[in-house]
C-alpha positions in Angstrom: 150.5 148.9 153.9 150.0 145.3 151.4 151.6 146.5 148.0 152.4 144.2 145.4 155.1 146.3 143.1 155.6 143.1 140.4 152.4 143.4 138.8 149.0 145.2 138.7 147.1 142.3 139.5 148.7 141.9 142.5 148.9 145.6 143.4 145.3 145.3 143.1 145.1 142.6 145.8 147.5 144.6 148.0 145.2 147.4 148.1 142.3 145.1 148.8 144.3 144.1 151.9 144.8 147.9 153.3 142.3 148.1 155.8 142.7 152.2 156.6 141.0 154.3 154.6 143.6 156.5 154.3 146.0 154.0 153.3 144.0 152.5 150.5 143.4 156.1 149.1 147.1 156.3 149.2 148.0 152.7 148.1 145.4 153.1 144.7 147.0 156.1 143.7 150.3 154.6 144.1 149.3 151.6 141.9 147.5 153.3 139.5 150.4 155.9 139.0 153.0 152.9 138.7 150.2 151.2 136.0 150.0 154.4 133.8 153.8 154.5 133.7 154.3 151.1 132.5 156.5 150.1 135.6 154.0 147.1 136.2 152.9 144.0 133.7 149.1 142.8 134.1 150.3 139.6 136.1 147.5 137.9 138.0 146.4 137.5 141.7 143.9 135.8 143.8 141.1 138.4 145.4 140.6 138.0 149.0 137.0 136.7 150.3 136.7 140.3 151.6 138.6 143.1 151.3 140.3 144.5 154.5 138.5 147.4 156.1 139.1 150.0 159.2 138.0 149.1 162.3 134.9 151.9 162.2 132.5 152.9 161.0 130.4 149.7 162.7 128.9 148.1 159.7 125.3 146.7 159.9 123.2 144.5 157.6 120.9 147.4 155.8 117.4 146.7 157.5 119.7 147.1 161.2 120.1 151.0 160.1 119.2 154.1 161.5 117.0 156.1 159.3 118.6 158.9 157.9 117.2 162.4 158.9 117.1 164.9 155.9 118.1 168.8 156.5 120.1 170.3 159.1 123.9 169.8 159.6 123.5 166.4 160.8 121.4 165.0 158.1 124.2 166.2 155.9 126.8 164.6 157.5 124.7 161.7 157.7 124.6 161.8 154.1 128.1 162.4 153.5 129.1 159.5 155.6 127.1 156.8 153.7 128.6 158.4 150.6 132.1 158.0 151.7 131.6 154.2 152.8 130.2 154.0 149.0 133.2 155.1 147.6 135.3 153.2 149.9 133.9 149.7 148.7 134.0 150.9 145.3 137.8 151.3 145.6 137.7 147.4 146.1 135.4 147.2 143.8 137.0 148.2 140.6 140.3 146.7 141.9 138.6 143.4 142.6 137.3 143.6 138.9 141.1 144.3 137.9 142.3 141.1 139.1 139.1 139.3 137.9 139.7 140.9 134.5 143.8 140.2 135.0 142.4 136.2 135.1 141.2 136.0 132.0 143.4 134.5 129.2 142.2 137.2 126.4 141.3 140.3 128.5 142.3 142.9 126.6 144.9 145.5 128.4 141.9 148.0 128.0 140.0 146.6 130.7 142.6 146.6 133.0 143.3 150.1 132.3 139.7 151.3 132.7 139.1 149.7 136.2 142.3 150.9 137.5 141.2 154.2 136.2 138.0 153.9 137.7 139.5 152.6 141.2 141.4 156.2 141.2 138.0 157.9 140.9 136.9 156.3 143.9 139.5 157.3 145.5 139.4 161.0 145.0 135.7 161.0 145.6 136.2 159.1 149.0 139.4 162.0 149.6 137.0 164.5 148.9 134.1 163.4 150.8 136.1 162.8 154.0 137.2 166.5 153.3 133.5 167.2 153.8 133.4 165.6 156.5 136.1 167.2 158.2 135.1 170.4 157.1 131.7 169.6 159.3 133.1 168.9 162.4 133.0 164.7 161.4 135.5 161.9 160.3 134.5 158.5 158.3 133.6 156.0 160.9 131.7 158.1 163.0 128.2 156.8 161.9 127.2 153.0 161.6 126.7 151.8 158.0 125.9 149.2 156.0 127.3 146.2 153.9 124.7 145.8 151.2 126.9 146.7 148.0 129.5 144.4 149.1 126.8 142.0 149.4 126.2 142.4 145.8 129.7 141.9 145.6 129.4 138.3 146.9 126.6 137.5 145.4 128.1 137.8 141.9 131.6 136.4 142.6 131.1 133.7 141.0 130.6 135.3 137.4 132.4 138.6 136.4 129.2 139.2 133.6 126.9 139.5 136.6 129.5 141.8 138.5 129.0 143.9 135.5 125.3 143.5 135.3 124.7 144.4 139.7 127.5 146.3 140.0 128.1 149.0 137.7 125.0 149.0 135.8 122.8 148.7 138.5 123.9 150.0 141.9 126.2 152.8 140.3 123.3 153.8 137.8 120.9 154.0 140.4 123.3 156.5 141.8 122.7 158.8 138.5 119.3 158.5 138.6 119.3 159.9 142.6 122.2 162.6 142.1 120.7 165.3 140.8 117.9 166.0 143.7 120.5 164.8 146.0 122.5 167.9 144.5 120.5 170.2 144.4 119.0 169.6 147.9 122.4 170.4 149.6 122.2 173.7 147.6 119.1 174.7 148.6 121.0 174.4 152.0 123.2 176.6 151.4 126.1 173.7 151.1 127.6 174.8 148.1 131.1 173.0 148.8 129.1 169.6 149.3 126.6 170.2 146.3 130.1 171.0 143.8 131.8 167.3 145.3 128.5 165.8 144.5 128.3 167.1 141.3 131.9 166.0 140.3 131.6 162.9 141.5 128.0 162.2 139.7 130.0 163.7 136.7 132.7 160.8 136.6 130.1 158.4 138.2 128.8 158.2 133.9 132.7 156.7 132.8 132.4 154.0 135.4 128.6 152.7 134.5 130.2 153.2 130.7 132.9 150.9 131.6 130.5 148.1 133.3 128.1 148.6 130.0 131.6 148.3 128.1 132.7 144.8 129.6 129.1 143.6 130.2 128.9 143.5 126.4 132.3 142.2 126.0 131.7 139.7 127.9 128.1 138.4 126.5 130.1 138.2 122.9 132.6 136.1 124.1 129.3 133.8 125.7 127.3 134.2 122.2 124.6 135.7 125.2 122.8 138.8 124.1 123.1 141.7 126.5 119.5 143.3 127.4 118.4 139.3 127.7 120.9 138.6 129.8 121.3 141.8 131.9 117.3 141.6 132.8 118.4 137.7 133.6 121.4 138.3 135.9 119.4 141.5 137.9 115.9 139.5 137.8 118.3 136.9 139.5 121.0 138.1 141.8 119.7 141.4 142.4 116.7 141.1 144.5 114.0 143.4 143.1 113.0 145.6 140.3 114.6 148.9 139.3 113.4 152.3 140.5 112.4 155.1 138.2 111.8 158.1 137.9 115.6 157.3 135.6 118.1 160.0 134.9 118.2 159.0 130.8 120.4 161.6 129.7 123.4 160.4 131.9 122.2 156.5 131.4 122.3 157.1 128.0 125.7 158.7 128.0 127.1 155.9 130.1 125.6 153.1 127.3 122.6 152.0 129.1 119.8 152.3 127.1 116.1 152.4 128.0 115.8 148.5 126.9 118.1 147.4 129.2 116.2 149.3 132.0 112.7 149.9 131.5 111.4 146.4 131.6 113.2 145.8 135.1 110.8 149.2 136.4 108.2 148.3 138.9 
């Protein structure tokens, strides 16, 4: 597998080269372990276009999708699956914000630190959603899915603030808002193992929206921008839409994003 052992930055790009899944699970954690034990400098990297992927699942714009069935065995695997492709692009995610980050002249090490951090997370959620998986008879790769969050991805390469703004605070709080149902819909099935991975990973989900809330500020007050005004600027423009509610507030505001930044966007 592509691993850069010089610097983090370009760790980062090697795991954004790894196409298995498996690999880049096992590629993060070796970067992120050699990170935290100061064996790497920040160094700097060029991302790739698009990060390398497996050759299944099939991936499909999102209006070429099946419909997910709810309930039964294979609605939850269904369910699982997209999960697991989620997690797999946020891997690239948060390292693709590393080496943006690692670009900057006056990044402070602190934000190189959280997005590794936050690229291990995705890694143990994808690890223990494929575990799922597995555990019902399925593999990631099985289903189709779809390419819409790395869409969002290129839509905002050009500008790391609106990364922040699409990415983190917007697709990954969205996934606050739907976690708790989604929870407790897989307990009502009696999927207790699935409901618990689900409930960990909308547990750690809060740190990584905190750290988009975190840079997305840092960022505005190195632009003399103010935040809410130019978070409602950067979804009104790159994002497509408005916001859904009913919003999860608690974990928003735990995570930094108050109802300012979100409310007006409702609709």
């Amino acid at each position: 597998m592509p691993f850069d052992g010089e610097s983090l930055a370009g760790a980062a790009r090697g795991v954004l080269l790894t196409p298995g899944a498996a690999d880049k699970v096992a590629a993060t954690r070796a970067a992120f372990e050699a990170w935290r034990n100061g064996h790497l400098p920040p160094g700097t990297a060029v991302p790739p276009e698009r990060p390398a992927r497996p050759a299944t699942p099939e991936v499909r714009p999102p209006r070429h999708m099946p419909k997910r069935r709810p309930g039964g065995i294979k609605g939850r695997i269904a369910l699982l699956h997209a999960l697991a492709h989620i997690e797999l692009n946020a891997i690239d995610l948060a390292w693709d914000a590393v080496v943006r980050f690692a670009a900057l002249p006056d990044a402070p090490e602190r934000a190189l630190d959280d997005w590794a951090r936050v690229a291990l997370d995705e890694a143990e959620h994808f690890d223990l959603l494929e575990q799922r998986l597995n555990a019902l008879g399925a593999a990631y790769g099985d289903l189709p899915a779809h390419d819409g969050l790395w869409e969002s991805a290129e839509d905002t390469a050009d500008d790391l603030a609106a990364r922040m703004a699409v990415v983190p605070m917007t697709h990954e709080a969205r996934a606050l808002d739907t976690a708790p149902a989604t929870v407790e819909r897989l307990r009502h099935a009696g999927d207790t193992a699935s409901a618990d991975v689900l409930e960990r990973i909308a547990r750690e989900e809060v740190d990584h929206v905190a750290a988009g809330v975190r840079w997305f500020r840092w960022l505005c007050e190195r632009r003399g921008a103010e935040p809410v005004a130019a978070y409602h600027a950067f979804v009104r423009a790159r994002f497509g839409g408005g916001l859904k509610a009913p919003f999860n507030d608690a974990d928003r505001a735990a995570a930094g994003l108050t109802p300012d930044f979100y409310e007006p966007l409702a609709g």
